[in-house]
C-alpha angles and dihedrals in degrees: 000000000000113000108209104235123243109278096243099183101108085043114138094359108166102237130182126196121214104180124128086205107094094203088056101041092053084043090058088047101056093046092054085049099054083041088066089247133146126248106213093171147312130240133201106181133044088243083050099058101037084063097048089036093055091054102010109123090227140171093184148334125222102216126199110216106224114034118186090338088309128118113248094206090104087061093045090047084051089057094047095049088053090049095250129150120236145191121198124213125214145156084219095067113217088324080073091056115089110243093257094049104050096091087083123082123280135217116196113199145255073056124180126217082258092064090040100059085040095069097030083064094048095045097054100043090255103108 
């Protein structure tokens, strides 16, 4: 009997979490962690994340797009300064992305481990 081995591709990917919802936020958390990422750090406020995003050692952040009724397109303009891949989340689906930014990846939410890692893997050139 052949056992097929952990996919490990996503395995120590640096991940930061940009969400105001603390349930979502923990949720995130525990799905990167059963991914084999890496949690760099965890933002609740669009201030909070421009300071980690601009030293953060990051692979990719997962942004939610409205944080505390603010915008998070500074931070997104930030990452791809830097040169760092993204993913938004949403509960608007790609409808809730501006025009110019809807090339990145989108989570709609409600989202599952399986659309996470969807668009981890998209996001970081590994789909």
């Amino acid at each position: 009997m052949t056992t097929a081995s952990p996919d490990t591709s996503l395995q120590d990917v640096r991940v930061l979490i940009v969400e105001d919802e603390a349930l979502v936020a923990m949720l995130l958390e525990d799905m990167l962690e059963d991914m084999g990422c890496k949690l760099v750090g965890s933002a609740s406020t669009v201030a909070q994340a421009l300071e980690t995003a601009q030293v953060a050692e990051i692979d990719v952040a997962i942004l939610d797009m409205n944080l505390g009724g603010k915008p998070v397109i500074p931070v997104a303009e930030m990452l791809a300064s830097r040169g760092k891949p993204f993913i938004f989340a949403t509960g608007y689906g790609e409808s809730g992305v501006p025009e110019a930014w809807r090339d990145r990846p989108t989570l709609q939410k409600p989202f599952s481990m399986n659309d996470v890692e969807a668009a981890l893997r998209t996001a970081v050139g590994r789909a």
